[in-house]
PyMOL Python script that loads the backbone (N, CA, C, O; Angstrom):
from pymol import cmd

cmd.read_pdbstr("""\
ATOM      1  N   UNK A   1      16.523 -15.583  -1.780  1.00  0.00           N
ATOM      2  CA  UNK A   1      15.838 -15.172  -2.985  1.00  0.00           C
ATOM      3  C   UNK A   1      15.752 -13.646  -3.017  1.00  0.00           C
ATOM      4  O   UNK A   1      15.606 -13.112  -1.917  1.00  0.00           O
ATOM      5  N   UNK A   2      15.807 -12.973  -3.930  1.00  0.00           N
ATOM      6  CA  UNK A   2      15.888 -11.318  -4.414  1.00  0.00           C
ATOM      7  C   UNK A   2      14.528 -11.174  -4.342  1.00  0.00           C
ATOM      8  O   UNK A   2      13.682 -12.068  -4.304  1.00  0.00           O
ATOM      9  N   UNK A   3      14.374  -9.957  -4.326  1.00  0.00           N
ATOM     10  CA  UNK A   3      13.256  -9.151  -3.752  1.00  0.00           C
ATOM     11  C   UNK A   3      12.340  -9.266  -5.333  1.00  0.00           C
ATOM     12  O   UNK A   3      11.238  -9.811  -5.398  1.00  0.00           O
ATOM     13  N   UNK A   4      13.065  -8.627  -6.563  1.00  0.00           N
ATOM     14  CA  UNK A   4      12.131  -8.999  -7.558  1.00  0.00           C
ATOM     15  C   UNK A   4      11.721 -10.181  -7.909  1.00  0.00           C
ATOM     16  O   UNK A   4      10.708 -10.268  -8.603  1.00  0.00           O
ATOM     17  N   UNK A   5      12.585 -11.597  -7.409  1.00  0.00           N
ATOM     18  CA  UNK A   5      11.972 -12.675  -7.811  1.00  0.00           C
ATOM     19  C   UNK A   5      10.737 -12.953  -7.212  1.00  0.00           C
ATOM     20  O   UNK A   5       9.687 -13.229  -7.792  1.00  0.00           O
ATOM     21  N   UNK A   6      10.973 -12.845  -5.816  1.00  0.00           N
ATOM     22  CA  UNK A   6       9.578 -12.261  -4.964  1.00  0.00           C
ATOM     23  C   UNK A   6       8.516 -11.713  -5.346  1.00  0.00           C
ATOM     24  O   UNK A   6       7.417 -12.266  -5.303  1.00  0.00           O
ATOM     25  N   UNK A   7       8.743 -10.469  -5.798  1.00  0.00           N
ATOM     26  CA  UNK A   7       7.605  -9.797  -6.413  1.00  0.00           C
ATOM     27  C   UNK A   7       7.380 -10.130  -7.805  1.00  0.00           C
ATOM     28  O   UNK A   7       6.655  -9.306  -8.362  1.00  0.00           O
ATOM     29  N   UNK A   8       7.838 -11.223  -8.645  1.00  0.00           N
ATOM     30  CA  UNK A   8       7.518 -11.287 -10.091  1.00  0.00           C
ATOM     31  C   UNK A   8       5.693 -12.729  -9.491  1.00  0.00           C
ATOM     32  O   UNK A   8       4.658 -13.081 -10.056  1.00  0.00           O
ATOM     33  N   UNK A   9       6.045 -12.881  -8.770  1.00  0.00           N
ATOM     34  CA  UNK A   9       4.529 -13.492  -8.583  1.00  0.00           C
ATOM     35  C   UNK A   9       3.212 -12.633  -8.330  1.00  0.00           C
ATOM     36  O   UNK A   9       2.163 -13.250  -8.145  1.00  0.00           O
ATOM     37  N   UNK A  10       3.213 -11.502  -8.314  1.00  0.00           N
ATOM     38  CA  UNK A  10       2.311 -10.373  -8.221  1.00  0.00           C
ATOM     39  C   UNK A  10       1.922  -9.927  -9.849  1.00  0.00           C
ATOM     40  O   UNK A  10       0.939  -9.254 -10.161  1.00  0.00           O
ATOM     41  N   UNK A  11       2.937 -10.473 -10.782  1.00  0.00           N
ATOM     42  CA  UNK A  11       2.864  -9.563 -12.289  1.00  0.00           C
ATOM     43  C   UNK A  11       1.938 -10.903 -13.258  1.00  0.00           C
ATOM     44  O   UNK A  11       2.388 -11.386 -14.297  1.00  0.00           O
ATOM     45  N   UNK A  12       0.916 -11.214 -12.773  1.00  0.00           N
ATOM     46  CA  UNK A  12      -0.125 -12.275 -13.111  1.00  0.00           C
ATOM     47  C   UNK A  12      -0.859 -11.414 -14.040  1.00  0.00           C
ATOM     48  O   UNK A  12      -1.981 -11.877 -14.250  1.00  0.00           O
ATOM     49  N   UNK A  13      -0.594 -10.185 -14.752  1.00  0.00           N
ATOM     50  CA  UNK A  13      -1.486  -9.589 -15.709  1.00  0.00           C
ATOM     51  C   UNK A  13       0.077  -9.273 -16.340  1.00  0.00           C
ATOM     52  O   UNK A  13      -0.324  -8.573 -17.270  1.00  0.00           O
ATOM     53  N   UNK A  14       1.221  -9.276 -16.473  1.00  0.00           N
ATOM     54  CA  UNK A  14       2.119  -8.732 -17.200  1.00  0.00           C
ATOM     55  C   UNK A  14       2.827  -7.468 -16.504  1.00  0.00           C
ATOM     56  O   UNK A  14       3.964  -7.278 -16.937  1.00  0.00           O
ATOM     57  N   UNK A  15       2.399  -6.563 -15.519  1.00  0.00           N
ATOM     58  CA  UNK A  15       2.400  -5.726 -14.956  1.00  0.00           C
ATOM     59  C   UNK A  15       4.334  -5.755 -14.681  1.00  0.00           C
ATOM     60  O   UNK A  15       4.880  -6.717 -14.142  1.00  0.00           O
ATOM     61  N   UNK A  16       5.067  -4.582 -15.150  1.00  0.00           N
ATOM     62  CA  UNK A  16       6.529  -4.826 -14.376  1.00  0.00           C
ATOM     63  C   UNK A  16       6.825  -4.045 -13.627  1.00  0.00           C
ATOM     64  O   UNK A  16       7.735  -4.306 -12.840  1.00  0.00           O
ATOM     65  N   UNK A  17       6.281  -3.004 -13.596  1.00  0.00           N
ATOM     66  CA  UNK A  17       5.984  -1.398 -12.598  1.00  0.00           C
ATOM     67  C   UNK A  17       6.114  -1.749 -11.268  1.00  0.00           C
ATOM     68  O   UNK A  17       5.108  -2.310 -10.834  1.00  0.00           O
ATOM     69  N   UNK A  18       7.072  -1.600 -10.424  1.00  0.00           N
ATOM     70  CA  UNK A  18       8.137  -2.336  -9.412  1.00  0.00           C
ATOM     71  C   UNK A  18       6.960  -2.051  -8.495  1.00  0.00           C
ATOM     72  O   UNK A  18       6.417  -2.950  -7.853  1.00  0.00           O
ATOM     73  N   UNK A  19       6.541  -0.656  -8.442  1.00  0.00           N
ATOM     74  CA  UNK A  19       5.882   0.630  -7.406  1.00  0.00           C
ATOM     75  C   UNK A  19       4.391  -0.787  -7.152  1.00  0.00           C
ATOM     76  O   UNK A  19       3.997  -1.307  -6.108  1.00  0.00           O
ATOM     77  N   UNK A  20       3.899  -1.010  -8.701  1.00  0.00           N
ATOM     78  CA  UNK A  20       2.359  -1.528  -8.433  1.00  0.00           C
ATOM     79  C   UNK A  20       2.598  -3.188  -7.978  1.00  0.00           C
ATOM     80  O   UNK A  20       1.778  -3.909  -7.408  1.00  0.00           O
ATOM     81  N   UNK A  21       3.989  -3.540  -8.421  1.00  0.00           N
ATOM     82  CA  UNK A  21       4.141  -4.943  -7.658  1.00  0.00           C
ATOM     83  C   UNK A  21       4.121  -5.082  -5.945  1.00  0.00           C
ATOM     84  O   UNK A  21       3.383  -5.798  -5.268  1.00  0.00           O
ATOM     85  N   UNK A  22       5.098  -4.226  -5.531  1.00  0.00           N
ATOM     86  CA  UNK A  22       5.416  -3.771  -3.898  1.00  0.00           C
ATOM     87  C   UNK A  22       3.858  -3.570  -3.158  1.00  0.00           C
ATOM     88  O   UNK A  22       3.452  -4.092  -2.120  1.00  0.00           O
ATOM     89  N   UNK A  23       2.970  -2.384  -4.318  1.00  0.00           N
ATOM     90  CA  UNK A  23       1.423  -2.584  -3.774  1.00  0.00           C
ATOM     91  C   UNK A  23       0.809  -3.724  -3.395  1.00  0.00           C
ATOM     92  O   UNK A  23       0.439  -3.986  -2.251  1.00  0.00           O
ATOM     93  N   UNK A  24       0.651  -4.707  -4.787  1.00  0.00           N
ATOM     94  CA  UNK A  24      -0.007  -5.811  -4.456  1.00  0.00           C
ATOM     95  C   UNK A  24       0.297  -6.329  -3.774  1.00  0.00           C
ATOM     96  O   UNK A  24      -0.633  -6.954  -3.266  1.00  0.00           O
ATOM     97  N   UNK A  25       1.731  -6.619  -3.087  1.00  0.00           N
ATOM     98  CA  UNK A  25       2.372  -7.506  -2.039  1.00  0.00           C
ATOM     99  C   UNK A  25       2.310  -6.768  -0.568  1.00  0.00           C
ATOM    100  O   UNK A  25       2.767  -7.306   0.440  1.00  0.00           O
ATOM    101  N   UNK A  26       1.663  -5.419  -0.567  1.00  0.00           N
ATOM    102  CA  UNK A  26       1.386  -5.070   0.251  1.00  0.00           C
ATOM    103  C   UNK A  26      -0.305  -5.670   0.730  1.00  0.00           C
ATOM    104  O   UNK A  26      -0.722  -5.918   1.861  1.00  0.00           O
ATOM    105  N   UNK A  27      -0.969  -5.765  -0.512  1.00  0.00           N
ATOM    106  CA  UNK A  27      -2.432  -6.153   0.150  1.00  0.00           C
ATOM    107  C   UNK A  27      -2.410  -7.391   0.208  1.00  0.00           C
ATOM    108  O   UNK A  27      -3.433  -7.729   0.803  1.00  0.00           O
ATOM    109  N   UNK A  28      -1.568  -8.640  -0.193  1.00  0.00           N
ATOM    110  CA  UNK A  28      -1.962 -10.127  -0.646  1.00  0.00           C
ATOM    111  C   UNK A  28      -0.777 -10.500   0.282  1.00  0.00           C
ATOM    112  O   UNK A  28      -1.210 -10.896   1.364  1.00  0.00           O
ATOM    113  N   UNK A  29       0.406 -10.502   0.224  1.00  0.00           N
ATOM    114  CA  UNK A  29       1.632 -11.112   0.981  1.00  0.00           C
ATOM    115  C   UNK A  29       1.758 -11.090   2.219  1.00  0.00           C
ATOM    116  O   UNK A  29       0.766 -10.784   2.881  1.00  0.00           O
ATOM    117  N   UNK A  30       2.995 -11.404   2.885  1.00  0.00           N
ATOM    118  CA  UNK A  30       3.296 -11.536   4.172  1.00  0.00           C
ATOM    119  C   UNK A  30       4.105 -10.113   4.528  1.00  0.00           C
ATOM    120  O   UNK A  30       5.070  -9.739   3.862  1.00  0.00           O
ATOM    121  N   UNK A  31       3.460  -9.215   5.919  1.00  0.00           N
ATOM    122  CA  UNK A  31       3.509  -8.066   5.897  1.00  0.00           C
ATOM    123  C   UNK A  31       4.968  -8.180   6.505  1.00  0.00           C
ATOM    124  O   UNK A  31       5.513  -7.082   6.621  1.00  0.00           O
ATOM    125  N   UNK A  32       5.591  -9.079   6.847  1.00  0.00           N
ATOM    126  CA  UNK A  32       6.621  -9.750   7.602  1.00  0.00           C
ATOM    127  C   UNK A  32       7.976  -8.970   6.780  1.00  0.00           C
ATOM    128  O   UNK A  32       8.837  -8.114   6.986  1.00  0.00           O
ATOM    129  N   UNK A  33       7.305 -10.295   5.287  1.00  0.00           N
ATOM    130  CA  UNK A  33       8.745 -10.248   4.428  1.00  0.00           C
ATOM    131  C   UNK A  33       8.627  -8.649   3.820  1.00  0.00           C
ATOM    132  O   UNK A  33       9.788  -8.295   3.613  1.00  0.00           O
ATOM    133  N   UNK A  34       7.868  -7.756   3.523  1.00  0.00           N
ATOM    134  CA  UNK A  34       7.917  -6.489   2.937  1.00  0.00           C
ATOM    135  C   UNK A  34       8.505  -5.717   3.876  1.00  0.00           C
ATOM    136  O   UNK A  34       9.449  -5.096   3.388  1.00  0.00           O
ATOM    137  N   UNK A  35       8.296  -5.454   5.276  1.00  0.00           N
ATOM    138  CA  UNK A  35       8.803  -4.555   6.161  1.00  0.00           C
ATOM    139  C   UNK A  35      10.606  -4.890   6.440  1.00  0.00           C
ATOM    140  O   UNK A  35      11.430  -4.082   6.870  1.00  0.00           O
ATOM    141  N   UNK A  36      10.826  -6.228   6.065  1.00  0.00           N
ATOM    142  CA  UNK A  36      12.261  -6.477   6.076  1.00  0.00           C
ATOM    143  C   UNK A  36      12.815  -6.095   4.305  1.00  0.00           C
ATOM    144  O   UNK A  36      13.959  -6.322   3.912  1.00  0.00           O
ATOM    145  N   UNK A  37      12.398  -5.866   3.979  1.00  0.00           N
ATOM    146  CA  UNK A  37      12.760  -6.037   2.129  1.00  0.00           C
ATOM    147  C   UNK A  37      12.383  -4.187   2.120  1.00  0.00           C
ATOM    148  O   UNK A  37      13.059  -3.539   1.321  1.00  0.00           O
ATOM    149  N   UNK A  38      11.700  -3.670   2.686  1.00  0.00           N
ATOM    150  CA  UNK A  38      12.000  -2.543   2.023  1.00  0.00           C
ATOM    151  C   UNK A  38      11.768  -1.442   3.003  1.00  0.00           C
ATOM    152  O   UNK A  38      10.930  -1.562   3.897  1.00  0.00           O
ATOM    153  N   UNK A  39      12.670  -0.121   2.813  1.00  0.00           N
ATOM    154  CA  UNK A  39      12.350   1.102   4.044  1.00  0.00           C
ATOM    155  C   UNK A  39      11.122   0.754   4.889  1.00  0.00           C
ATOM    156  O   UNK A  39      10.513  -0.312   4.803  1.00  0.00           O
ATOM    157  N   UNK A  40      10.833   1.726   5.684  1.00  0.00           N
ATOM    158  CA  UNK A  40       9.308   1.792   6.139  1.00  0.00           C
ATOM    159  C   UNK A  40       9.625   3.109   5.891  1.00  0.00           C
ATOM    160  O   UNK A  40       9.445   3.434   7.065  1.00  0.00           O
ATOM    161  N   UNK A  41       9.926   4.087   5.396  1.00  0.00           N
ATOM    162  CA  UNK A  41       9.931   5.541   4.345  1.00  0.00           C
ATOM    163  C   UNK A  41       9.244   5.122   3.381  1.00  0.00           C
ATOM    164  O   UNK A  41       8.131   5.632   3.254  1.00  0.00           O
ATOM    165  N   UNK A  42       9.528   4.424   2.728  1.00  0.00           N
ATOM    166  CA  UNK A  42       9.247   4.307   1.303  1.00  0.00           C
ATOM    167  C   UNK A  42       7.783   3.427   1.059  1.00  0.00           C
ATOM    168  O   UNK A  42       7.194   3.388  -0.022  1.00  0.00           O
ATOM    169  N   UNK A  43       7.386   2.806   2.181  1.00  0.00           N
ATOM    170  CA  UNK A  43       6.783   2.226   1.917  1.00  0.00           C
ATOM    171  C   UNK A  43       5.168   3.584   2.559  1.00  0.00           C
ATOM    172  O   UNK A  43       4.194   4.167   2.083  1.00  0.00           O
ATOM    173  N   UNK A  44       5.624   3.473   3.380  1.00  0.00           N
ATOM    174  CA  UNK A  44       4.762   4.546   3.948  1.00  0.00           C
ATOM    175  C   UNK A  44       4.193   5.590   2.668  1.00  0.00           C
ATOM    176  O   UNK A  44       2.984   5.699   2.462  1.00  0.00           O
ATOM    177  N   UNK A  45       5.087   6.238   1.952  1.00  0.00           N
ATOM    178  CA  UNK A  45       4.816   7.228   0.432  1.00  0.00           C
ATOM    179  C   UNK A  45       4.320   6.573   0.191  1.00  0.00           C
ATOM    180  O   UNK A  45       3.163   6.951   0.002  1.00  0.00           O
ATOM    181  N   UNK A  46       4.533   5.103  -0.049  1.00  0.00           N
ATOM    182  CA  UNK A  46       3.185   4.219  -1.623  1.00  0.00           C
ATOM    183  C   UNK A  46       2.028   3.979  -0.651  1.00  0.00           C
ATOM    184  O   UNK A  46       0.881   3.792  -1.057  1.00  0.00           O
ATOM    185  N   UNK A  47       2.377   3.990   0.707  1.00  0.00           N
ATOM    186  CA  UNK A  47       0.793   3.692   1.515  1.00  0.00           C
ATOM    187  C   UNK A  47      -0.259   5.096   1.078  1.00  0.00           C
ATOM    188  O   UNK A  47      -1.411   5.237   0.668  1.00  0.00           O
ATOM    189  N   UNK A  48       0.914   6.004   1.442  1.00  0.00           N
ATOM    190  CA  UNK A  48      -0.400   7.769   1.342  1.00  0.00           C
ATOM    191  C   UNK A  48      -0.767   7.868   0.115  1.00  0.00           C
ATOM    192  O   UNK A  48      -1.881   8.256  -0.238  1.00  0.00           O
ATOM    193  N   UNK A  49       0.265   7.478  -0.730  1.00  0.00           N
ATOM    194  CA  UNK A  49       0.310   7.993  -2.576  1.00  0.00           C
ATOM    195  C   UNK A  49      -1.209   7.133  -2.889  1.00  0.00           C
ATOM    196  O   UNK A  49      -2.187   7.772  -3.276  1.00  0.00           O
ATOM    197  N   UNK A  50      -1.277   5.682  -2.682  1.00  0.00           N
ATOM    198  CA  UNK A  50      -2.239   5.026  -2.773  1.00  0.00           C
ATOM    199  C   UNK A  50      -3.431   4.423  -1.916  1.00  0.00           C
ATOM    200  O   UNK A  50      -4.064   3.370  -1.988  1.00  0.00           O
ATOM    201  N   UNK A  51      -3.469   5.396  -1.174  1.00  0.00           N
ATOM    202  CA  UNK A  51      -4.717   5.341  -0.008  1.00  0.00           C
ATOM    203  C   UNK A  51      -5.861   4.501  -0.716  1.00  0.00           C
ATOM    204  O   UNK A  51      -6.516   3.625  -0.152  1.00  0.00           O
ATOM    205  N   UNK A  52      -5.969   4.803  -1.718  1.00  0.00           N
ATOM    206  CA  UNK A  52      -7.470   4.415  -2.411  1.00  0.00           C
ATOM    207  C   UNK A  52      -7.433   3.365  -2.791  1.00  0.00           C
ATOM    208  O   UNK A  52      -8.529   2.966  -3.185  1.00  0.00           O
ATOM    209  N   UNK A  53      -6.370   2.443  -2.893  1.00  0.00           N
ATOM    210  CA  UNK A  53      -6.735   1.024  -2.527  1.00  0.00           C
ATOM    211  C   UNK A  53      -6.250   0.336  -1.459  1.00  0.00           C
ATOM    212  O   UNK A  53      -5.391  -0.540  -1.563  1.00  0.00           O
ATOM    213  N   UNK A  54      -6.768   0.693  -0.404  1.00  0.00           N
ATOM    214  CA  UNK A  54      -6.638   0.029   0.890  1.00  0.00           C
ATOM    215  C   UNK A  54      -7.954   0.196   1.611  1.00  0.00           C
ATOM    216  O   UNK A  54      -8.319   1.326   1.935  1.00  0.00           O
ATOM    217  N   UNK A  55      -8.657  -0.827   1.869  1.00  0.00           N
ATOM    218  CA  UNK A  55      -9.553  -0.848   2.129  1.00  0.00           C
ATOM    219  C   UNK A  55      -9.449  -0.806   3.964  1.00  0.00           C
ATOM    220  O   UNK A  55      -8.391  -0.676   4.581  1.00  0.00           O
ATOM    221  N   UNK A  56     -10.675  -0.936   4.522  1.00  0.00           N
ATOM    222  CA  UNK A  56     -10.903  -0.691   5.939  1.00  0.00           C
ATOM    223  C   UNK A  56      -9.811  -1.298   6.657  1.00  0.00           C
ATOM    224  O   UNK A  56      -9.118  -0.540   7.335  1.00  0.00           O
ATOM    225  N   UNK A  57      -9.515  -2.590   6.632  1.00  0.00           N
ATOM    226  CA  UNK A  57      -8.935  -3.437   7.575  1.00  0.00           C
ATOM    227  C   UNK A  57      -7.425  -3.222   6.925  1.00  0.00           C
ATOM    228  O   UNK A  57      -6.480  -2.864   7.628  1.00  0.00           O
ATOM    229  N   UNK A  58      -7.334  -3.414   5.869  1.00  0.00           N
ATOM    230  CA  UNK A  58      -5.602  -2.997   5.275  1.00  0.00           C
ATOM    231  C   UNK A  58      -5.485  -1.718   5.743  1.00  0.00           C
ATOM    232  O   UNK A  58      -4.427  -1.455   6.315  1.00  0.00           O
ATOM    233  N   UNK A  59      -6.497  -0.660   5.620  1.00  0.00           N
ATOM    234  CA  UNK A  59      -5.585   0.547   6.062  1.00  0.00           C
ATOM    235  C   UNK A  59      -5.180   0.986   7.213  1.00  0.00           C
ATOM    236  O   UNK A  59      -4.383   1.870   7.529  1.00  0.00           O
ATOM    237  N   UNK A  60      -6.107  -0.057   8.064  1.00  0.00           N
ATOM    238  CA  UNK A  60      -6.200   0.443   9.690  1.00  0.00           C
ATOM    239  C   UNK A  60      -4.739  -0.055   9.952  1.00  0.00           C
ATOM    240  O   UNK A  60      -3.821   0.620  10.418  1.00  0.00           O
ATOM    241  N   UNK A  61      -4.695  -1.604   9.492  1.00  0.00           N
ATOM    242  CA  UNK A  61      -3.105  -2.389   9.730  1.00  0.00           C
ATOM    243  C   UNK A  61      -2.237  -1.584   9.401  1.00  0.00           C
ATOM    244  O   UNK A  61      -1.505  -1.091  10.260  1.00  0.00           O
ATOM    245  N   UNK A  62      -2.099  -1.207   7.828  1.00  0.00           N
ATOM    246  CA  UNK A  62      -0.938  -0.518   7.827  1.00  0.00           C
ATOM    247  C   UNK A  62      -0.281   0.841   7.840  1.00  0.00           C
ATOM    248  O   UNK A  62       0.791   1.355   7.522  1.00  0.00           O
ATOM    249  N   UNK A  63      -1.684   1.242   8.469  1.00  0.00           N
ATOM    250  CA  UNK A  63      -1.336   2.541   9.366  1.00  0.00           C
ATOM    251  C   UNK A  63      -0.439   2.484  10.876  1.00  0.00           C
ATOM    252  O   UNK A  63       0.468   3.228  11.249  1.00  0.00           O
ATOM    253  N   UNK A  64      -1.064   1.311  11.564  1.00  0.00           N
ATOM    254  CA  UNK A  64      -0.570   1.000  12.630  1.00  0.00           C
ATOM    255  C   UNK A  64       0.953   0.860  12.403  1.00  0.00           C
ATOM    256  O   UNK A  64       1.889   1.437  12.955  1.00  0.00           O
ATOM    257  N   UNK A  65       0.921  -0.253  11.240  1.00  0.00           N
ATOM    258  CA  UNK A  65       2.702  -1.127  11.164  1.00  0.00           C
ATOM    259  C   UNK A  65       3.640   0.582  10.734  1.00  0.00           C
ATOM    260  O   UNK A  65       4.804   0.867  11.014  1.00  0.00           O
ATOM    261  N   UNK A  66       2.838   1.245  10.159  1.00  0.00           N
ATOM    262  CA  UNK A  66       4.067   2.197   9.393  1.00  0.00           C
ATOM    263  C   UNK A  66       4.046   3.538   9.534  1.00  0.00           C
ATOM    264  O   UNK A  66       4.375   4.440   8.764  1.00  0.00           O
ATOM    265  N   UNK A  67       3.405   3.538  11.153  1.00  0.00           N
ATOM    266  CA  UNK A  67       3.244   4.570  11.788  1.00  0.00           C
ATOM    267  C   UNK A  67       2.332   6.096  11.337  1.00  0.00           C
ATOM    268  O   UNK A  67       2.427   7.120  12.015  1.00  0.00           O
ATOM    269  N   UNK A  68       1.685   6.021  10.401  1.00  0.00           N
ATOM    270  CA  UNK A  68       0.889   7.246   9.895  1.00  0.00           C
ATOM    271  C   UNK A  68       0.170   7.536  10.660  1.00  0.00           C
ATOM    272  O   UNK A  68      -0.679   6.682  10.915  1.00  0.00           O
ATOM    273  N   UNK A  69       0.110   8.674  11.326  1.00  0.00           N
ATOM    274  CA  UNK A  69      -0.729   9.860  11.645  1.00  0.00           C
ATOM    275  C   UNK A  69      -2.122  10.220  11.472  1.00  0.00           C
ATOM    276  O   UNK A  69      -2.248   9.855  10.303  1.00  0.00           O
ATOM    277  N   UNK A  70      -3.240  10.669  11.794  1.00  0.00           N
ATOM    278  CA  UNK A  70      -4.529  11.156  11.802  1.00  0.00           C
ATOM    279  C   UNK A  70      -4.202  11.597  10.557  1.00  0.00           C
ATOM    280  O   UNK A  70      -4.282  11.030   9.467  1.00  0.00           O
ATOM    281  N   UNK A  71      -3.839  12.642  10.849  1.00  0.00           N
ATOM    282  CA  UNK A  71      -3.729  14.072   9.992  1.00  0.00           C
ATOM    283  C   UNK A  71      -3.264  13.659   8.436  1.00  0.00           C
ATOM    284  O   UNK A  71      -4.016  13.831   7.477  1.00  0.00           O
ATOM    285  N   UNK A  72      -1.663  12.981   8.299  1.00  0.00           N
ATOM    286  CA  UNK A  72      -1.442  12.250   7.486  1.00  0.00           C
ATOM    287  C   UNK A  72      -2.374  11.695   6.300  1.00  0.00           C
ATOM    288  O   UNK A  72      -2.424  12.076   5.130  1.00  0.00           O
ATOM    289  N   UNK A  73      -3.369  10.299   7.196  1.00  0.00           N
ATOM    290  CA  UNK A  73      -4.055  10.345   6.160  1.00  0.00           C
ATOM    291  C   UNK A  73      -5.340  10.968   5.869  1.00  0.00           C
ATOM    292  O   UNK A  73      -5.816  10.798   4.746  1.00  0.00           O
ATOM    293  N   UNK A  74      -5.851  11.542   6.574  1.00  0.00           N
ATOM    294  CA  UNK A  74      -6.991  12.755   6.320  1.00  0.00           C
ATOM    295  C   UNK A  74      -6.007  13.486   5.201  1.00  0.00           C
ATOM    296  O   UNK A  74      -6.590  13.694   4.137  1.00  0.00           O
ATOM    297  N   UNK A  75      -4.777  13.866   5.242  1.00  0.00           N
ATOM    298  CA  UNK A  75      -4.484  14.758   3.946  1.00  0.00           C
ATOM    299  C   UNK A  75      -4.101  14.218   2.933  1.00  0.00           C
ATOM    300  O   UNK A  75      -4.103  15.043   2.019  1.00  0.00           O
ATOM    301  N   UNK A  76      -3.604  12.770   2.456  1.00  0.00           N
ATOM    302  CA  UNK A  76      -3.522  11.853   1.790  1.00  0.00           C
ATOM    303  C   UNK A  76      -4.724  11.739   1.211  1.00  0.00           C
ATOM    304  O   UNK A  76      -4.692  11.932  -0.004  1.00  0.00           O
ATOM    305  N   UNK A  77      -6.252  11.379   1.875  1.00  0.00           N
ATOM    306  CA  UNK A  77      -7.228  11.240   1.354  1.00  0.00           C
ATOM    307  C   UNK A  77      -8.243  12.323   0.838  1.00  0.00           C
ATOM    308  O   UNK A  77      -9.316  12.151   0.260  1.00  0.00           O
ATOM    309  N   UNK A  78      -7.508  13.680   1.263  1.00  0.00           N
ATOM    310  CA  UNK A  78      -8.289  14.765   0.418  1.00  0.00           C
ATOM    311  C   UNK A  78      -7.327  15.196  -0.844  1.00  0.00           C
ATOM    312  O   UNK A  78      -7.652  16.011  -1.709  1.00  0.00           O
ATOM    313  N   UNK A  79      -6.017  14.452  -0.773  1.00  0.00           N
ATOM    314  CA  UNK A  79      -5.429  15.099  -2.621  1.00  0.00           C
ATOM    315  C   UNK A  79      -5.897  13.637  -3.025  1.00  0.00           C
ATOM    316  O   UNK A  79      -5.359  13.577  -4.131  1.00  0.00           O
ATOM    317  N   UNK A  80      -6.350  12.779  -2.913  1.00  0.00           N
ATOM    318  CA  UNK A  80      -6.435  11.741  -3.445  1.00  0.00           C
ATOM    319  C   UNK A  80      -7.790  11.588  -4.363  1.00  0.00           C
ATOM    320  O   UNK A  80      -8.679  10.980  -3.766  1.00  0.00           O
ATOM    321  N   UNK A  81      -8.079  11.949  -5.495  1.00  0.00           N
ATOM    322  CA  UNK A  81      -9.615  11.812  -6.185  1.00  0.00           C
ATOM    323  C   UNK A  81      -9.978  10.949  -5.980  1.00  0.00           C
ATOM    324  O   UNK A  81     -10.853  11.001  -5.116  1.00  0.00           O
ATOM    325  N   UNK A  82      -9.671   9.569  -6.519  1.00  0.00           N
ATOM    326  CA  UNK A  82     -10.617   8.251  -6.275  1.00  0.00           C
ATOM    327  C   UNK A  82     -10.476   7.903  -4.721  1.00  0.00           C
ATOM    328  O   UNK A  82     -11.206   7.007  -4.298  1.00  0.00           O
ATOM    329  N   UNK A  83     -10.014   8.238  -4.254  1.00  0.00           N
ATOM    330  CA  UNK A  83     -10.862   8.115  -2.380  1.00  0.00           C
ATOM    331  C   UNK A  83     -11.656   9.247  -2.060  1.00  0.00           C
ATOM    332  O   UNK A  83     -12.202   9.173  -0.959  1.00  0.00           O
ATOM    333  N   UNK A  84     -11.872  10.288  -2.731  1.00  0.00           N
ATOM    334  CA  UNK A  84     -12.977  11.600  -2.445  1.00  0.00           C
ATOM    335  C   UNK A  84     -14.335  10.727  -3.226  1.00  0.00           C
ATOM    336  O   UNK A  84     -15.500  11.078  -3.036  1.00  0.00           O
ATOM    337  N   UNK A  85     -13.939   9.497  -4.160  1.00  0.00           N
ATOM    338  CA  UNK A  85     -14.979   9.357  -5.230  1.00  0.00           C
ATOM    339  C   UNK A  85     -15.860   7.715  -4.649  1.00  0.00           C
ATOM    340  O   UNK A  85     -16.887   7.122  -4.978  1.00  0.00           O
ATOM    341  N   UNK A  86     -15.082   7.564  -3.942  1.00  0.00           N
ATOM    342  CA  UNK A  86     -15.734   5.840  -3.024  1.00  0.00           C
ATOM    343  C   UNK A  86     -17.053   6.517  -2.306  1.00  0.00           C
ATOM    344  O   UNK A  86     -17.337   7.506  -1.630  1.00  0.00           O
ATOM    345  N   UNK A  87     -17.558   5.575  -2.776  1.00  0.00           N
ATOM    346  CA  UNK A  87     -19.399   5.510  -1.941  1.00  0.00           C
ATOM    347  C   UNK A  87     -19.422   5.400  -0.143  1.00  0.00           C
ATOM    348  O   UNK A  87     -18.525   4.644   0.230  1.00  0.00           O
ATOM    349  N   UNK A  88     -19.718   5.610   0.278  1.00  0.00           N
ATOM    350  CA  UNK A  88     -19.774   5.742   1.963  1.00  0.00           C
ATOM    351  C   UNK A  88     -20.418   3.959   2.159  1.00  0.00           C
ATOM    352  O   UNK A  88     -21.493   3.535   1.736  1.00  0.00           O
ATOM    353  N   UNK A  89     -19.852   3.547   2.569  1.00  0.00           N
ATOM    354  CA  UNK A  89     -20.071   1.938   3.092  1.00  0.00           C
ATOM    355  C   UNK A  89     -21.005   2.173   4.178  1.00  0.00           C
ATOM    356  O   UNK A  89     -20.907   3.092   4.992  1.00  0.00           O
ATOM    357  N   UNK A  90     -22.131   1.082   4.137  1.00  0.00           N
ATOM    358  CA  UNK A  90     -23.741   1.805   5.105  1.00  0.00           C
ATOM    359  C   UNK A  90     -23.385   0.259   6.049  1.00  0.00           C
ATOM    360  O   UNK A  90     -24.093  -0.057   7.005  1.00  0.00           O
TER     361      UNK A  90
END
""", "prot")
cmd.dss("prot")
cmd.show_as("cartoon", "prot")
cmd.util.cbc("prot")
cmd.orient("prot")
């Protein structure tokens, strides 16, 4: 099966924007089939580009799987507004 047929189960609002499908299948899917289906370059950019929706446990994982750096995302998360704009979890 092709990679977009794959990802056309993520477009449950209409959504065809390849970038925000690959996202969702990054937080909901099998981290298995994405790391074989696409760079770990490329995927890594949509990890930093979109820091701000990855929450605690997704980001820790896929920092680990796709090798990012301290520094990395400390600088990811200071150009990033809506992760400067998240409430501090108590």
């Amino acid at each position: 099966m092709k990679k977009e047929d794959l990802l056309k189960k993520f477009a449950w609002d209409g959504v065809q924007c390849e970038e925000e499908l690959i996202l969702r299948a990054m937080l909901y899917d099998d981290p298995q089939w994405i790391l074989q289906s696409f760079s770990k370059e490329f995927l890594k950019n949509l990890f930093l580009k979109h820091i701000h929706r990855f929450e605690r446990e997704n980001r820790s994982f896929w920092k680990l799987l796709l090798e990012v750096s301290n520094e990395e995302i400390e600088r990811a998360s200071k150009e990033n507004l809506r992760e400067g704009c998240k409430p501090i979890p108590y």
